[in-house]
C-alpha positions in Angstrom: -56.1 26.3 -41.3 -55.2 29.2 -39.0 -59.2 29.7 -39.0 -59.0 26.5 -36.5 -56.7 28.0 -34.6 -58.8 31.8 -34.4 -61.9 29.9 -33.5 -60.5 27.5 -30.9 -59.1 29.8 -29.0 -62.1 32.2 -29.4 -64.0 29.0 -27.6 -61.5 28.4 -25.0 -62.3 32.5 -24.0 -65.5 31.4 -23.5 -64.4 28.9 -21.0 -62.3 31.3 -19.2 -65.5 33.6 -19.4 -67.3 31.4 -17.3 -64.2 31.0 -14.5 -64.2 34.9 -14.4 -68.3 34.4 -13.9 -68.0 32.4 -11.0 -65.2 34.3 -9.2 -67.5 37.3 -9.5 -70.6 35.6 -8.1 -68.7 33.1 -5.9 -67.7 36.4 -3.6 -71.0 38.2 -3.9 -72.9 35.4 -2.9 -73.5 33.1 0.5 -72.6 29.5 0.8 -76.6 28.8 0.5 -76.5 29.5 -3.2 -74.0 26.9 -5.0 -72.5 28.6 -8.2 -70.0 25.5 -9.0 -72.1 24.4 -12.1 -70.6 27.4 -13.9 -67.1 25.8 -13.5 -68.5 22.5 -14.4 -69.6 24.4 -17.8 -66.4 25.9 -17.9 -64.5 22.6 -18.1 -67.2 21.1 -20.7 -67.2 24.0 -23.0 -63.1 23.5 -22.9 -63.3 19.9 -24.0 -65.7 20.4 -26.8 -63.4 23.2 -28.0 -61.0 20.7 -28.7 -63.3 18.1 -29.9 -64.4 20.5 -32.5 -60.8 22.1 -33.3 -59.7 18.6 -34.2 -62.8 18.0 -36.1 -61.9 21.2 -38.0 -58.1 20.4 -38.6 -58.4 17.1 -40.1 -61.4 18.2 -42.5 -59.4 21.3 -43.6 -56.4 18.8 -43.5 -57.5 16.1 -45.4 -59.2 18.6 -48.3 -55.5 19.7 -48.8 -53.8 16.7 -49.5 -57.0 16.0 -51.0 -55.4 18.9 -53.5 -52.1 18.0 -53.6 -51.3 20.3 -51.1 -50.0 17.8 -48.0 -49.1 14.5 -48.2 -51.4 11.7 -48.4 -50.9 9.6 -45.4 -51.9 5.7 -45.5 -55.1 6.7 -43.0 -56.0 9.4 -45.8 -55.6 6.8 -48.4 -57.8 4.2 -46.9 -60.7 7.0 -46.1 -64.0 5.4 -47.4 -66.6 7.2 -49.7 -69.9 6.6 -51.2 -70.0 5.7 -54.8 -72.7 8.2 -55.1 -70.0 11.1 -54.1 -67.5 9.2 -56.7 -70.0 9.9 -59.3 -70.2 13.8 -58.0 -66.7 13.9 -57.9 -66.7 12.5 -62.2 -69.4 15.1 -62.6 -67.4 17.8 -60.6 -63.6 17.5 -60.9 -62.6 20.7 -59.6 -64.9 20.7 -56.9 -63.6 19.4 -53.7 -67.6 19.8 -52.0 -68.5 16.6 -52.0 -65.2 15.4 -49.9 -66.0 17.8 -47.7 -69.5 16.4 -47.0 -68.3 12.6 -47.3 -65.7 14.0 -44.4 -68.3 15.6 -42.0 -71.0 12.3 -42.7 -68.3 10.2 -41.7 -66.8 11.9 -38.8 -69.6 14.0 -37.8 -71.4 12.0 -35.3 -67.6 10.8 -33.8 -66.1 12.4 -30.9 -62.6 13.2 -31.1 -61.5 13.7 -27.0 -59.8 11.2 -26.0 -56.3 10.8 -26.7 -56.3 7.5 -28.5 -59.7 9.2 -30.7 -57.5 12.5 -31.3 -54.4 10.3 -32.8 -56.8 8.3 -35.0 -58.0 11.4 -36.6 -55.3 13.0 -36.9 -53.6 10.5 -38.8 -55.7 11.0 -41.8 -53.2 14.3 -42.3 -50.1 13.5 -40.8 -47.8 10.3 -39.9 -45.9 11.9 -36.9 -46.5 10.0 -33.0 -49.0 12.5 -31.8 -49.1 12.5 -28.3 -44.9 11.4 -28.3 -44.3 14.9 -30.3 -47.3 16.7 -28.0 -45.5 15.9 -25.2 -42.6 16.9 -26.1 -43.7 20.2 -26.9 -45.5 20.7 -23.6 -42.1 19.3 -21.9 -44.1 16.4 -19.8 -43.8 12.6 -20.9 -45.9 11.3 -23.2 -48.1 9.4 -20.2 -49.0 12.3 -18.0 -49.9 14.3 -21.3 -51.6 11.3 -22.2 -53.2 10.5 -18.3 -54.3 13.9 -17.5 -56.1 14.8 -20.5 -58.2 10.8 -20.2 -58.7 12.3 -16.9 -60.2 15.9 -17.5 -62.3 14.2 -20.5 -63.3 11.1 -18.0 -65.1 14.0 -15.5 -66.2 16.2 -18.7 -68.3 13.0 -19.3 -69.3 12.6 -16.0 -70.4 16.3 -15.7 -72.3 15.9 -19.3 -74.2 12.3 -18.7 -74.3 11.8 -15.3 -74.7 15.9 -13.6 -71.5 15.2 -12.0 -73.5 12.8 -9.5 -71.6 11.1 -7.0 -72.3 6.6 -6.3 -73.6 5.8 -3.0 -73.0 3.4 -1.3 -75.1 1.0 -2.7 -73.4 1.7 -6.1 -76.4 3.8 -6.9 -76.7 7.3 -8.3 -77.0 9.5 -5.5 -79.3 12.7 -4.9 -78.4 15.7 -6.9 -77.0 17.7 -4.1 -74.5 14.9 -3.7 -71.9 15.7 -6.7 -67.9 15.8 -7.2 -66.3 18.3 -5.9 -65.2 21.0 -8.3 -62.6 24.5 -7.4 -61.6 27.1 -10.2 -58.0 25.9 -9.5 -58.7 22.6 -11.4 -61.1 23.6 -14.1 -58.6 26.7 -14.4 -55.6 24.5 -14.6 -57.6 21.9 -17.2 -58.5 24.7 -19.2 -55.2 25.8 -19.9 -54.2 22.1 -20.4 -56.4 21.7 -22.7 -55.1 24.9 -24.8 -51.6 23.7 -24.7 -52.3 20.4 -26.0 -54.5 22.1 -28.9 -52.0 24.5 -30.1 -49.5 22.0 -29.9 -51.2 19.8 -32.3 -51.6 23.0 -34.4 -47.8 23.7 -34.5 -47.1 20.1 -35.2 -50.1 19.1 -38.4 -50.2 23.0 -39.9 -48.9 23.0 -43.3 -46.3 25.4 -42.8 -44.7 22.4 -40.3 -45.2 19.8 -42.7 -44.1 18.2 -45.6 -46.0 19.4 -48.7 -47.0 16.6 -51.5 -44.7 16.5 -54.7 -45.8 18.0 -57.6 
């Protein structure tokens, strides 16, 4: 699982690549030319990091109690398949590939950012109160852990489907020049938010912290 780990925070370099970007270009340049959509990647590439670490963790996760290595939680138990992989598994019993594709079919096309979507994956490896325990660990209560990352996933979205657009006042999509504002000090700060709640959740579901199956 510590593969998870190494490519997240690989990812979230990338992020902090793009803040270091901008600060270069943000003082070599004039106001005319508007560099701010390299923070806006920034704080997009940050969220899909941790959309794809979770996606990574509970596959890796679930193909280990899967083996008898973790405990089976309820979630895990109740995980649908095809009878066509049931029939691979008869025809394969020590191979674990076609959970592994059942997993990624299932969960593929899912997005796993928000925090209610993060604690529904992860219970398919582990039974502890996510976002109670991840705020503990990052020493804030469970609602501002909770609030803030809804928040920085909210504008991700908005960035992503909308180019960040601000309404006018007609409630229609405005010009493209008219957009949210956006300052490194934000997309710095949820970048490093976003990091925090990610190795948090590593700490918390990684086998060495959890309760192994019984032989």
């Amino acid at each position: 699982m510590q593969v998870t780990l190494n490519l997240f925070r690989e990812n979230i370099r990338r992020s902090r690549d793009f803040i270091a970007l901008f600060r270069t270009l943000d003082v070599q340049t004039t106001g005319a030319l508007d560099v701010s959509d390299i923070l806006r990647s920034s704080l997009v590439m940050s969220v899909s990091a941790l959309d794809l670490f979770i996606h990574e963790v509970v596959e890796i996760g679930m193909l280990e109690a899967y083996k008898g290595e973790r405990v089976k939680t309820p979630a895990f138990l109740r995980f649908q398949v095809t009878l066509q992989s049931v029939l691979q598994a008869s025809s394969e019993p020590d191979s674990v590939g076609w959970l592994e594709d059942q997993i990624k079919d299932r969960q593929g096309h899912q997005s796993f950012q928000m925090p209610e979507s993060i604690a529904d994956a992860v219970r398919h490896i582990s039974e502890i109160a996510l976002w109670n325990e991840v705020s503990r660990a990052l020493g804030e209560t469970r609602q501002d852990v909770t609030n803030r990352l809804t928040l920085i996933v909210q504008r991700r979205n908005k960035i992503a489907h909308e180019a960040d657009t601000m309404p006018d006042y007609a409630g229609q999509i405005a010009y493209s020049d008219s957009r949210s504002p956006i300052d490194e000090v934000m997309v710095d700060d949820a970048v490093n938010f976003i990091e925090r709640i990610a190795e948090a959740i590593y700490y918390l579901v990684s086998p060495d912290q959890t309760h192994r199956a019984e032989n």
